[in-house]
N, C-alpha and C positions, 0 to 999 in steps of 0.2 A: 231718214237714216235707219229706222229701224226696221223699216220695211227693205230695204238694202242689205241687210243682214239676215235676215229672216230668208229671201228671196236665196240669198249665197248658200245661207243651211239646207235650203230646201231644196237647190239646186244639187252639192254635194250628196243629199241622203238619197236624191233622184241615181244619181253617179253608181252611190255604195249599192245601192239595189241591184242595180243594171250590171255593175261589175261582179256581183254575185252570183247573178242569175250566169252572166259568162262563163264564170269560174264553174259552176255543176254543169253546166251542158259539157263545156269541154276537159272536166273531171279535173282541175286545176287543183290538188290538194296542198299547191303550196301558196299560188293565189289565195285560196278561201281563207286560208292559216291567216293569210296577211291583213286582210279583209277584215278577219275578227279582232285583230291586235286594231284595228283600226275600226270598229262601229261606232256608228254617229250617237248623238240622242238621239231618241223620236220623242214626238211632239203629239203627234197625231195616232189617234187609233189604230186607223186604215194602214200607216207605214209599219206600225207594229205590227199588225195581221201578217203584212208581204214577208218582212223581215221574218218572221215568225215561221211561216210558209217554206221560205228560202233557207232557213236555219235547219230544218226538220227535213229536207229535200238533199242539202252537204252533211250531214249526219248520216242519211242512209247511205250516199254514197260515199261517204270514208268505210263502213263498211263492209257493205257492196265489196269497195276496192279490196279491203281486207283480208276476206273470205278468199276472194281472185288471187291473193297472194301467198296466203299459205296452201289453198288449192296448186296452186305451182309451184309453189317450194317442198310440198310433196312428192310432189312427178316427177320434179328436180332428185328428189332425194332415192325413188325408186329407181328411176336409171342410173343415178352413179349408184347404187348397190348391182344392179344389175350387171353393168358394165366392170364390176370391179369382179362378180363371179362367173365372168368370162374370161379374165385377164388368167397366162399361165403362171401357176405356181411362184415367185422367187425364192431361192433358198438364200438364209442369209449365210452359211456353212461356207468356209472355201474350199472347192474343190478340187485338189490338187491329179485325184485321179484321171480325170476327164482330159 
């Protein structure tokens, strides 16, 4: 029985590894989110180590991602100024002359 239960946990943290490792190759940041609302015990050293490994590997890439985003939402921001001191003049005045 307890080897039954042991066998399920150790099965699962096999699982939570595996799905983590998933989650940073294919940059899942909402996966890994989930993953952590969800970390098993570890038991074992070794699993500590991986998880460990795997925790410090979605750390650099949430900011990895980060940097990517405000790097963009910069360039974002230089083209609408840009495109905005392209745009002609409006006046808000009505002009009745015209």
């Amino acid at each position: 029985m307890y080897l039954k239960v042991f066998l399920k946990h150790g099965e699962r943290l096999h699982m939570w590894l595996t799905n983590l490792k998933i989650a940073i190759i294919e940059k899942d940041t909402e996966k890994i989110n989930k993953l952590l609302d969800e970390t098993p015990k570890f038991s074992d050293k070794k699993d500590m180590q991986k998880a460990s490994y795997l925790l410090k590997e979605a750390v650099a890439l949430i900011y990895e991602l980060k940097d990517e985003t405000a790097l963009t939402m910069s360039q974002l921001k230089k083209n609408i100024n840009f495109l905005r001191s392209t745009e002609a003049p409006v006046s808000v005045k009505l002009d009745i002359k015209s």
